[in-house]
FIBA-626323 format. One record per residue (C-alpha): residue number from 1; residue in three letters; x, y, z. Coordinates in steps of 0.1 Angstrom, whole numbers. Each point is the difference from the previous one (the first is absolute). Layout:
N
 seq type    xx    yy    zz
 NUM  ALA     X     Y     Z
...
END
This chain:
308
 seq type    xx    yy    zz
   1  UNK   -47    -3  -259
   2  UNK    16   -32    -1
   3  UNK    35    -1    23
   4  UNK    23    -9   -33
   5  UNK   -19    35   -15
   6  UNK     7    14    33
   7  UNK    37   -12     0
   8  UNK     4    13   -41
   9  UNK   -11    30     7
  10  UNK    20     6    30
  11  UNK    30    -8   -20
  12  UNK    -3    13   -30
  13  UNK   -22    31     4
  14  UNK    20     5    38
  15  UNK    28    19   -11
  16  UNK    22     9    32
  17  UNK   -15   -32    20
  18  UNK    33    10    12
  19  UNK   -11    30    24
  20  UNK   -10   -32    14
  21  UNK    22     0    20
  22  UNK     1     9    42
  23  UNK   -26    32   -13
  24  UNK   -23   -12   -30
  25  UNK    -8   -14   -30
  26  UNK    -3    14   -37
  27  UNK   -24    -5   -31
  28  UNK    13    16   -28
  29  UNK   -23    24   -20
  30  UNK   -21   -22   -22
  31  UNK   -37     3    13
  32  UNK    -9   -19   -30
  33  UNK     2   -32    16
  34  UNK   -30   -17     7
  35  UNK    -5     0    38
  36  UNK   -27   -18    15
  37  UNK   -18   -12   -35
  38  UNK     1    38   -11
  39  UNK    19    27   -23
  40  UNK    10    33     8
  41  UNK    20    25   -11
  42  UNK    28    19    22
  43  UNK    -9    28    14
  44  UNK     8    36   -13
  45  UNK    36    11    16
  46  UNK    -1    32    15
  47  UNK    25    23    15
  48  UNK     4    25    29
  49  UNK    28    19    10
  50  UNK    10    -1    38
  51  UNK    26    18    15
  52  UNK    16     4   -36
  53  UNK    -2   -37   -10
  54  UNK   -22   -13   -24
  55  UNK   -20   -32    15
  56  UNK   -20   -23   -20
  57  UNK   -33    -9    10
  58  UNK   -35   -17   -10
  59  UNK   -36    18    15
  60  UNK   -24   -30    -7
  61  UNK   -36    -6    15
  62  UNK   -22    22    21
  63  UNK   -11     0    35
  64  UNK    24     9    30
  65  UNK    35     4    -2
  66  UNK    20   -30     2
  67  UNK    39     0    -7
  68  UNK    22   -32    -8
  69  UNK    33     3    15
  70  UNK    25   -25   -20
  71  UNK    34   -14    12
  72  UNK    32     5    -1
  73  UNK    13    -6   -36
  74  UNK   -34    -1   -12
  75  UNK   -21    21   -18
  76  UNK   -38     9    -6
  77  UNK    -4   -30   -26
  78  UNK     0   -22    32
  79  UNK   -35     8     5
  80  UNK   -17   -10   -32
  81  UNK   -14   -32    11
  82  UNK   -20    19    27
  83  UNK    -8    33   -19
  84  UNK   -31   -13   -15
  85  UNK   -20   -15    28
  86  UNK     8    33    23
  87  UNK    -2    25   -27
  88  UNK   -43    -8     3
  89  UNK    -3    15    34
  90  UNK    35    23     6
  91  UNK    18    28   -17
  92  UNK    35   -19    -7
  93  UNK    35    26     1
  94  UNK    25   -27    -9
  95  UNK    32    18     0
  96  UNK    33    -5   -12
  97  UNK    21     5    30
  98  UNK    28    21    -4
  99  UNK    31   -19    -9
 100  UNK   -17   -27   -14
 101  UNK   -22    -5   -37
 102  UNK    -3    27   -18
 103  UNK     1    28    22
 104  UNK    34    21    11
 105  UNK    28   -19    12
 106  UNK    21    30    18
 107  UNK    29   -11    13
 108  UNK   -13     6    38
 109  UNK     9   -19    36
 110  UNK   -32   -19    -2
 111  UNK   -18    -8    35
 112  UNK   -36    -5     4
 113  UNK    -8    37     8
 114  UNK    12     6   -32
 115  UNK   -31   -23   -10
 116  UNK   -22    14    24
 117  UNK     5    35    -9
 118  UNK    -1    -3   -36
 119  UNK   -33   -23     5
 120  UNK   -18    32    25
 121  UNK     9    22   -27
 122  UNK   -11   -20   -32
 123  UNK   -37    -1    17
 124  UNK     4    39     7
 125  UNK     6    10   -33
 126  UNK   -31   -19   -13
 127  UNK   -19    12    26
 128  UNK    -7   -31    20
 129  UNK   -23     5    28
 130  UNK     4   -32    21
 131  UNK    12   -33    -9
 132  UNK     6   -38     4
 133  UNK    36   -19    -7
 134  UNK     8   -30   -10
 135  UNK    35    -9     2
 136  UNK    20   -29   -10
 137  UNK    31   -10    18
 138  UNK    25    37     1
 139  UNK   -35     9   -11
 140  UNK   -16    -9    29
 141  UNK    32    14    24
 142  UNK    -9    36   -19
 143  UNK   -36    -4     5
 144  UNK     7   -10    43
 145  UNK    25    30     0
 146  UNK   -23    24   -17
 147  UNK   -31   -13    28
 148  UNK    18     3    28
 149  UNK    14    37    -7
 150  UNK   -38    11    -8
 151  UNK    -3   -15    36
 152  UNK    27    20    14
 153  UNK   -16    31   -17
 154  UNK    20     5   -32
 155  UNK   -21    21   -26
 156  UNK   -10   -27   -24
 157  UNK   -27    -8   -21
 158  UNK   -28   -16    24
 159  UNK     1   -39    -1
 160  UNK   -32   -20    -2
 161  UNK    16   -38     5
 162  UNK    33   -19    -4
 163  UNK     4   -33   -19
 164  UNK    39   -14     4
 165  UNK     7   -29   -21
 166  UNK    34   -19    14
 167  UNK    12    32     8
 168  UNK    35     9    13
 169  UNK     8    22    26
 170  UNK     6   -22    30
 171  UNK    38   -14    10
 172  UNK     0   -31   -17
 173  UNK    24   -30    17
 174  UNK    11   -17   -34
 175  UNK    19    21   -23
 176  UNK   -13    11   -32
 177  UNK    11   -13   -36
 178  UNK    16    18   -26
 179  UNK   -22    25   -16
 180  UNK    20    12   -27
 181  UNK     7   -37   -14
 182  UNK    25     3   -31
 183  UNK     1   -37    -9
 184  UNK   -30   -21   -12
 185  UNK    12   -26    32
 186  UNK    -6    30    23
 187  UNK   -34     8   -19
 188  UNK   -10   -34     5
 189  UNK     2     4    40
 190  UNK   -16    26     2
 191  UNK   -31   -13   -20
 192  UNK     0   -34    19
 193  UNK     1    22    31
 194  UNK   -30    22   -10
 195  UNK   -21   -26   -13
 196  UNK   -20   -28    16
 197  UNK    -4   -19   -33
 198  UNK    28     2   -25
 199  UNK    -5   -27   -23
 200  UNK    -8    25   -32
 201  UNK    40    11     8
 202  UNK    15   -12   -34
 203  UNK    31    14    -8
 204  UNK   -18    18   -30
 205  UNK   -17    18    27
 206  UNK    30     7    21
 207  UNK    17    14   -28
 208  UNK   -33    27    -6
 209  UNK     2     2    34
 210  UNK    40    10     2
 211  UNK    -3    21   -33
 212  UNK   -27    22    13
 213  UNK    16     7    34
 214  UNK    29     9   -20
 215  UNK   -22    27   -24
 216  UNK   -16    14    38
 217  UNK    31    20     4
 218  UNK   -13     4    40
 219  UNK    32   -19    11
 220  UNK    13    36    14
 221  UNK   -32     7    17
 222  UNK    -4   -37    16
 223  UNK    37    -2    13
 224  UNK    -3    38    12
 225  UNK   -31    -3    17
 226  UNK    18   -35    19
 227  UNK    29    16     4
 228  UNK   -15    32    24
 229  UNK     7    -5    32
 230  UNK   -30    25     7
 231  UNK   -21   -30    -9
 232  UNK     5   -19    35
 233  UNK    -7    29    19
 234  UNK   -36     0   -22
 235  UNK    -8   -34    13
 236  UNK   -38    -1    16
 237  UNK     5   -26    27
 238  UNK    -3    23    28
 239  UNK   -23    23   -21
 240  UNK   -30   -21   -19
 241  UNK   -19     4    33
 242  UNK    -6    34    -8
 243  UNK   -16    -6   -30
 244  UNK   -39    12     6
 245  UNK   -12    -9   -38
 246  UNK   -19   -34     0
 247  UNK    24   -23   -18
 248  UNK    -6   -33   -16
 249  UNK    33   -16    -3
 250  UNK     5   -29   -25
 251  UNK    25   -27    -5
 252  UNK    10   -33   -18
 253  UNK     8   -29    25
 254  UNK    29   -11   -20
 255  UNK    14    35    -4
 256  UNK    38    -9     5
 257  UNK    13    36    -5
 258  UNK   -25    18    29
 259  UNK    -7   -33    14
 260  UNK   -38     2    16
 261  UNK    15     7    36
 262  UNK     6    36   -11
 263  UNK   -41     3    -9
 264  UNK   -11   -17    32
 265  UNK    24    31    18
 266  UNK   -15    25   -22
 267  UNK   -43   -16     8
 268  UNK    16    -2    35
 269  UNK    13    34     2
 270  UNK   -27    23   -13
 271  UNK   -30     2    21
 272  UNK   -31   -16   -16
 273  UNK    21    -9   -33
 274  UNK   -11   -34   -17
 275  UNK    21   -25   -15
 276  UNK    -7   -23   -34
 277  UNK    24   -25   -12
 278  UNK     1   -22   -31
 279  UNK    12   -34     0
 280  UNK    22   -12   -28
 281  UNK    10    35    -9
 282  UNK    33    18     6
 283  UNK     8    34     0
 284  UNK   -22    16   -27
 285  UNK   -33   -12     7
 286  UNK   -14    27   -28
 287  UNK    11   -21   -24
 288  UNK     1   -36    16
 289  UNK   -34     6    16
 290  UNK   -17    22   -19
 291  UNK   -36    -6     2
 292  UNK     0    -5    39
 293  UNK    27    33     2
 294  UNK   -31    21   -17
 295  UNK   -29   -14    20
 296  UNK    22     7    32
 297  UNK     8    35    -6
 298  UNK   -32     7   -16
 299  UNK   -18   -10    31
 300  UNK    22    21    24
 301  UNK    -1    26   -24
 302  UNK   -41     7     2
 303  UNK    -1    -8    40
 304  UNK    -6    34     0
 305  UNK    24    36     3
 306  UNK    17    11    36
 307  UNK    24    30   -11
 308  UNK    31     6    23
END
């Protein structure tokens, strides 16, 4: 794919680019797009109810278990550059997390064991013998939390390995941006700060940008979820070195949001855990990095299955 089709497509098939922001990026729900030279169509939407709310998913592919974890803001469309590629060797769940898409938005004090909870009992009710995640950004702080409980003994679904893509979870030093921008300016900062590369950012594309943020209605759940204070006492930076489950943790050089520091402390902190970074790639290296995301994962993916 050509970087200016890369760049169109981001734009104007990326709906919330906006979740973007500190905890992930969106694609909006058009798998019509042609990504990498090919077609396809968007997968069918399912739905599951878990603990009385109705989450939207995709099941796509066969092969072991592998759930992608999105970000904060974000929603299961995120993932549709990669779904093809991993969808030949893994059984994708690609949920909707509550709050966010089109699943539930209860008016709950988010925290990430909200996420974590909600995420055990998703693969319970369908039955989910063991599993990989992938998480992105908040994605990747749910998917750190969820390892290291399994480690301390919680009664979870079985984990086989742990991908974390620029994830959160660690004290950061430089404060965050606004994540509930309500002004194209603010928009604007928060794409230049996601983003290695924003040179396709037109103000026809900040307006898509702004008006589907605006259609989200997941303002509530992002500022609730910030505003916990129960979410600095689920921090992992004394914690990630309990985390058994081999872990491949990935990360764009550029990232200005998680800058790379916080994956070296993650590689660092997790016994045996390797790092891959991107150059020229910022926070969402699913989408900026596509092809050498996939390859990545796919190889840590098949190194073989150690269950904790």
């Amino acid at each position: 794919m050509r970087r200016e089709q890369k760049y169109g497509y981001a734009v104007s098939r990326l709906a919330l680019l906006l979740a973007v922001f500190v905890f992930g990026a969106s694609v909006t729900a058009v798998y019509a797009a042609p990504l990498n030279g090919q077609t396809a169509t968007q997968p069918t939407d399912k739905t599951i109810v878990v603990f009385g709310q109705s989450i939207h998913y995709w099941d796509v592919g066969s092969g072991p278990a592998v759930v992608l974890v999105h970000g904060l803001g974000s929603r299961k469309e995120d993932w549709l550059p990669v779904l093809g590629p991993l969808a030949q060797k893994y059984r994708l769940l690609v949920p909707d997390q509550i709050g966010f898409g089109t699943s539930d938005k209860p008016l709950l004090d988010y925290s990430v064991q909200t996420y974590v909870d909600f995420l055990n009992e998703f693969l319970r009710q369908l039955k989910v013998e063991k599993v990989s995640l992938v998480g992105e950004s908040l994605g990747g702080w749910i998917s750190a939390l969820y390892a290291v409980e399994l480690a301390d003994g919680a009664h979870l679904i079985p984990m086989e390995r742990l991908v974390l893509v620029d994830a959160a979870g660690l004290k950061q030093d430089a404060p965050i941006p606004n994540l509930n921008p309500s002004s194209l300016a603010a928009m604007r900062g928060v794409m230049e700060a996601v983003f290695y590369d924003t040179s396709w950012l037109n103000e026809d594309a900040l307006r898509k940008i702004f008006t589907d943020k605006l259609a989200a209605h997941d303002a509530y759940t992002v500022r609730s979820f910030l505003g916990n204070p129960m979410i600095a006492t689920e921090r992992l930076d004394d914690r990630i070195g309990k985390i058994k489950t081999p872990t491949l943790v990935v990360w764009g050089k550029q990232d200005k949001l998680l800058p790379i520091a916080a994956g070296e402390r993650y590689a660092a902190g997790i016994a045996g855990a390797k790092l891959v970074t991107f150059d020229k790639c910022g926070h969402v290296p699913p989408i900026e990095k596509t092809d050498e995301f996939v390859a990545a994962t796919m190889a840590f993916l098949s190194g073989g299955a150690s269950i904790h």
